[in-house]
C-alpha positions in Angstrom: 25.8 -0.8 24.6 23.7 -2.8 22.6 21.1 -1.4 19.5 17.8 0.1 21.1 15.2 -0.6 18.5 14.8 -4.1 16.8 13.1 -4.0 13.5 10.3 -7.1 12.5 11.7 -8.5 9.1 9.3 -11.4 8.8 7.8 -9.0 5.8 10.8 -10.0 3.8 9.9 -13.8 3.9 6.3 -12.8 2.2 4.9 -11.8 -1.4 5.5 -8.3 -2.2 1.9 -6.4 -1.9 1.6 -2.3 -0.5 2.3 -3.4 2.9 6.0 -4.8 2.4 6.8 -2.1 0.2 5.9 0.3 2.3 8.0 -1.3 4.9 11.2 -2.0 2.8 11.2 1.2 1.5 11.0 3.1 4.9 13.6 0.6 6.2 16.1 1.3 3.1 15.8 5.6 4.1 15.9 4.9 7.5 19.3 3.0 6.9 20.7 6.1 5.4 20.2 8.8 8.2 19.8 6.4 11.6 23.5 6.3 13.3 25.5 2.7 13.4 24.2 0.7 16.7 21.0 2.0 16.7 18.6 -0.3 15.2 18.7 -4.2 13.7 17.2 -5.4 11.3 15.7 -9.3 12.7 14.6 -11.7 10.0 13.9 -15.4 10.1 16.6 -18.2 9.2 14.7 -19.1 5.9 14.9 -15.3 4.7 16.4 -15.2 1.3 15.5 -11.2 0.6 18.3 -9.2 2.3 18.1 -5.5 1.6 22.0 -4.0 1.6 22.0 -2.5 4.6 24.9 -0.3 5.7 24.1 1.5 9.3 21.4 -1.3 10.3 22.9 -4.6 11.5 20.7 -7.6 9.5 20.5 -11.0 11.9 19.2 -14.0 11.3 17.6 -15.7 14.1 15.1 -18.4 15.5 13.4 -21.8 14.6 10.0 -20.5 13.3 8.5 -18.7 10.4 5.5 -16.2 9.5 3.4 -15.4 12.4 4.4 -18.1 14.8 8.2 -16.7 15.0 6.9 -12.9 15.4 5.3 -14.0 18.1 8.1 -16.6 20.1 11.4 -15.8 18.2 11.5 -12.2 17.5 9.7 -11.6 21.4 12.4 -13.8 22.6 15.4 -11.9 21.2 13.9 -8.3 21.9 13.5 -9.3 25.3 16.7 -11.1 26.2 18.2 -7.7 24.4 16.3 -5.4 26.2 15.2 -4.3 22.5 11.8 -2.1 21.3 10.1 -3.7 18.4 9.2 -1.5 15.2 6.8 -3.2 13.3 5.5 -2.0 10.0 3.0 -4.8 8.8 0.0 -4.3 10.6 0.6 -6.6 13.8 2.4 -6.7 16.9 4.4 -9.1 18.8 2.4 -9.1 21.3 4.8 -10.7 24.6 7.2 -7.4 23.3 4.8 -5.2 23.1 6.8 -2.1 23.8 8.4 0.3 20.4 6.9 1.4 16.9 4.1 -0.7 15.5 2.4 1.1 11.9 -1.3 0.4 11.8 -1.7 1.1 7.5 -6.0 1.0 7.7 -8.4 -1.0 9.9 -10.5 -2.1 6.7 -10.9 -5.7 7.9 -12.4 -3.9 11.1 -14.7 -1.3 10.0 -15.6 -3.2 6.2 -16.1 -6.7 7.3 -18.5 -7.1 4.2 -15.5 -6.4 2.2 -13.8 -9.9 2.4 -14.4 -13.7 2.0 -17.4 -14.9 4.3 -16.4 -18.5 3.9 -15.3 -20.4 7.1 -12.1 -19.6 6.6 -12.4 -15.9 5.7 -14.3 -15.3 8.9 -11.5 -17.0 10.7 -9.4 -14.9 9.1 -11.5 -11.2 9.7 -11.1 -12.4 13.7 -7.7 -13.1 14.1 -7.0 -9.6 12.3 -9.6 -8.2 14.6 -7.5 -9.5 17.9 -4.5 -8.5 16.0 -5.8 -4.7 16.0 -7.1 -5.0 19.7 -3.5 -6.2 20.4 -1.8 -3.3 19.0 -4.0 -1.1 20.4 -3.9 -2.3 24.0 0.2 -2.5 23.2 2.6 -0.1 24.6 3.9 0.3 21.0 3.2 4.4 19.3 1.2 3.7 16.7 2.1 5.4 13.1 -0.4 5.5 9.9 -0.3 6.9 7.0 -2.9 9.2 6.3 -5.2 11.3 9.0 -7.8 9.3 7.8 -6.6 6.5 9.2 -5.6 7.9 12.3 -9.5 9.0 12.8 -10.8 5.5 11.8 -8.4 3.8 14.4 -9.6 6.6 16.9 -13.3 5.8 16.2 -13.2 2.3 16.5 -10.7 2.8 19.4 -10.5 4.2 22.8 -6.8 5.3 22.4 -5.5 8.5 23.0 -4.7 10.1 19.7 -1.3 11.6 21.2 0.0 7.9 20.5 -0.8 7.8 17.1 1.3 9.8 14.4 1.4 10.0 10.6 4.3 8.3 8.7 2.9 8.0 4.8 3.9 6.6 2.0 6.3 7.8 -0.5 6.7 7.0 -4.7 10.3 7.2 -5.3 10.7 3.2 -5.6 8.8 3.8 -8.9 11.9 5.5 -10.3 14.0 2.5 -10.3 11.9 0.4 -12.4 12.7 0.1 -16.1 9.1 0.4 -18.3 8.8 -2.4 -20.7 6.8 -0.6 -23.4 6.8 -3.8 -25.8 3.1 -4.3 -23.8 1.8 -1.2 -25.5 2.4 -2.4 -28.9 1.3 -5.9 -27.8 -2.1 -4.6 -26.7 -2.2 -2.1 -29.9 -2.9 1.0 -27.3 -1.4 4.8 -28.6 -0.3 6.9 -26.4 -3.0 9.1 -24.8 -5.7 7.4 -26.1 -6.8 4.4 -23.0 -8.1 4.6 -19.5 -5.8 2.4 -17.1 -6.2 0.5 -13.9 -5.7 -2.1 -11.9 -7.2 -5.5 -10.9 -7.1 -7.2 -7.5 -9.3 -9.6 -5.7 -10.4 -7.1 -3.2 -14.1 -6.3 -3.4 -12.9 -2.8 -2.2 -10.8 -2.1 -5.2 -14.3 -2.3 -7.1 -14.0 -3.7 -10.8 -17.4 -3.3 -11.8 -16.7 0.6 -11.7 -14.3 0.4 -15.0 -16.5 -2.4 -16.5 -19.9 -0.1 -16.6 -17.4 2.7 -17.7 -16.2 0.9 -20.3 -20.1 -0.3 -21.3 -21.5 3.8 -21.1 -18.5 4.8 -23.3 -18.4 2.3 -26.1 -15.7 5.3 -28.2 -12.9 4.9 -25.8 -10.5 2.2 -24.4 -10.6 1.1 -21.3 -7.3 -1.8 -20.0 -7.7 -3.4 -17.1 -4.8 -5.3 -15.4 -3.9 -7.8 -13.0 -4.7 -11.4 -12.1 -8.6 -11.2 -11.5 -8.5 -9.0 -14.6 -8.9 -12.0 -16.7 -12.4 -12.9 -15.9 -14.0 -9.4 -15.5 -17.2 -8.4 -17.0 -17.7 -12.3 -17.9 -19.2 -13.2 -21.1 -21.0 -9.6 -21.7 -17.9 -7.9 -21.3 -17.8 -4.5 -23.1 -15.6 -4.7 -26.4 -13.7 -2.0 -25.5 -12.9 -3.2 -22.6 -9.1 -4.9 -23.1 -8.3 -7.4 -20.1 -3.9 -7.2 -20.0 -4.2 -9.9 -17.2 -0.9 -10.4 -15.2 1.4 -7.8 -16.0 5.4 -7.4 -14.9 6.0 -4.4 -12.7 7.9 -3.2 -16.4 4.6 -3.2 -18.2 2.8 -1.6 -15.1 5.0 1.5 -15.2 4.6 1.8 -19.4 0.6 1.6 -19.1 0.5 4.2 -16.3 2.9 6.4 -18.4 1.0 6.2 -21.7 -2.8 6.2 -20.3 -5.3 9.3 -21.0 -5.8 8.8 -16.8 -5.3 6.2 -14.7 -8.5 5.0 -12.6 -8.8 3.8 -9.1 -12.7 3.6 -8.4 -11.7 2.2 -4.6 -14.8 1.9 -1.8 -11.8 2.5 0.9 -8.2 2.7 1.4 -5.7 3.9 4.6 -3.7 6.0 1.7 -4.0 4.4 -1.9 -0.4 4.3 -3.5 -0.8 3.0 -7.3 -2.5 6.4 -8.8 0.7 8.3 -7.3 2.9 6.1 -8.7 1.1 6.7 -11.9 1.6 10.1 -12.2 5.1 9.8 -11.1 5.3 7.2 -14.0 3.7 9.8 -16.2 -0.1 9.5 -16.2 -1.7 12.4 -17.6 -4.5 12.7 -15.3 -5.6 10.3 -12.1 -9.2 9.5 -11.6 -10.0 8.3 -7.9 -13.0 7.7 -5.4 -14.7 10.7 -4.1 -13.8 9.8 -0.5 -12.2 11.6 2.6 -8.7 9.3 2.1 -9.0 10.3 -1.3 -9.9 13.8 -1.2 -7.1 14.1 1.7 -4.0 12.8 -0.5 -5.4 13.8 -4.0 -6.2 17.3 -3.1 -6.8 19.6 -7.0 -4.9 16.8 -8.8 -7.3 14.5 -9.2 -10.6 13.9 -10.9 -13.6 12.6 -8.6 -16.0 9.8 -9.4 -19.1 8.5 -6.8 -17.6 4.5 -6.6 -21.3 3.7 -5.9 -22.5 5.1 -8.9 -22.6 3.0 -11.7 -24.8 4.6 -13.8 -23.4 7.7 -14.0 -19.1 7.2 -14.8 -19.1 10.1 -16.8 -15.6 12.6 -16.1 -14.9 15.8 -17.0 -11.3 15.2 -17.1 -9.1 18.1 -16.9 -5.1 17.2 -17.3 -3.1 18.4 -15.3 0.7 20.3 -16.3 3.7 18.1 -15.4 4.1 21.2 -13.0 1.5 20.9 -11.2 2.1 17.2 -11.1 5.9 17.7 -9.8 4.7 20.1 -7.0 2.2 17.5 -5.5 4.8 14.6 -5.6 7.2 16.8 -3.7 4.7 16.7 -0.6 5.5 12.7 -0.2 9.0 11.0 -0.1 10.1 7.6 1.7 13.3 10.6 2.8 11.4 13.0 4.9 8.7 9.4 6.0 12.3 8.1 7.1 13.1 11.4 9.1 9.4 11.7 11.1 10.4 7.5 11.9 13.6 8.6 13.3 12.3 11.6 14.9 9.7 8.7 17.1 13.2 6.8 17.7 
């Protein structure tokens, strides 16, 4: 008897962002607990990023790439194998629609103002649109990873919520990455004494939070990282306000570990990873959005801000014992998100 469940691997062929992660990760546990013949693992020809695998068969297959051989290649070989589909990245091959398909936030659905309005962002907010219609009129059980999630997909979605169960993220991967503290000396930073976070092109990650920070509280250091970092606050940007730009995974993990807090003034997320990887990286304190995703992960570990406030970015930060810390991080794991996957199998 052939394996039951055939797993997307398209995700391997794309850049690494939350998403992929999140499905590698799950992928790598689920190897270590799912029984031999159970599940494959079905990536195109050009894949060049094979996980080791020991109890889930890898298989290259088809003619295509990206979307196109989600759609023809890996339907085609599910079908012929009499195969369900588990899909982690948000979409669906919609001619096999039967299996496990993870739905991480409808954002592009419920926060259209969020993204690019040019022709070809509006193109793009439809087809994800379709794509979420599709998995929702799918025979696929849905997972998510936070109850928020699950109750925007049921509000914007006539589903019934027994299909739909909770499979979150974990932080472990952050263990196995070697911080390259040379970046603290580079930016002249002591330990303790800077506010961290993170820079992305997303208008929901909301950089002008940090810069108005930064500009209320000239007497403390503010870094701000990433790609999009390097033209924030523009020519009146605050002095103590240090723009690290790109920065290696290395360097992320040393700035999260030597920051006063770190800072993730988001407008929405389905869970919002990076500030529990900072205090598994060692973070003294996490400052996040006062919002119900927020409030549900963060619980009395983190600090609260109003995203939608920029005039008043005051915290009273109160730091937290590693304790404490250690006791929330033991309520997520890509181990027991691996076991409640299996347990849908």
């Amino acid at each position: 008897m052939g394996s039951k469940y055939v797993i997307d691997g398209v995700f391997l062929t794309r850049r690494l962002t939350g998403v992929e992660r999140y499905s590698i990760n799950l992928i790598k546990e689920l190897d270590k607990i799912v029984e031999p013949g159970v599940c494959e693992l079905l990536v195109p020809l050009c894949c060049d990023k094979i996980p080791g695998l020991e109890n889930i068969e890898v298989i290259r297959f088809g003619r295509f790439k990206g979307y196109l051989w989600e759609q023809t290649d890996l339907a085609y070989y599910a079908n012929k194998n009499k195969m369900q589909v588990i899909s982690l990245c948000n979409t669906v091959s919609v001619f096999a629609p039967r299996g496990i398909v993870a739905l991480h936030d409808i954002s592009l659905r419920v926060n259209p103002h969020f993204f690019n309005t040019s022709l070809r962002g509006i193109f793009s907010i439809m087809c994800w649109r379709i794509m979420y219609r599709a998995i929702t009129w799918s025979k696929a059980h849905i997972i998510t990873v936070s109850e928020f999630s699950k109750s925007e997909i049921l509000r914007a979605y006539r589903i019934n919520p027994d299909r739909i169960s909770l499979v979150s993220n974990g932080w472990q991967h952050i263990l196995t990455i070697v911080p390259d503290e040379s970046v603290v000396d580079r930016l002249a930073l002591k330990d303790g004494g800077y506010y961290f976070a993170m820079a992305t092109a997303a208008p929901n990650k909301n950089v002008k939070w940090i810069i108005e920070a930064a500009r209320q509280h000239p007497k403390e250091t503010f870094v701000l990282a990433g790609h999009m970092s390097l033209s924030a606050g523009g020519e009146d940007k605050p002095a103590n306000l240090i723009l690290a730009g790109y920065v290696s995974d290395g360097e992320a993990k040393a700035l999260m570990a030597h920051c006063k807090a770190f800072i993730l003034p988001t407008f929405y997320e389905g869970f919002g990873i990076p500030p529990m990887e900072a205090l598994a990286s060692g973070a003294k304190g996490i400052i996040v959005s006062d919002t119900p995703c927020m409030r549900e992960i963060y619980g009395d570990i983190a600090d609260y801000i109003d995203p939608y406030d920029h005039d008043h970015t005051c915290v009273d930060l109160k730091l937290r014992s590693r304790e404490e810390i250690d006791a929330f991080l033991e309520n997520y794991s890509w181990e027991k998100s691996a076991k409640k996957l299996l347990e849908l199998l």
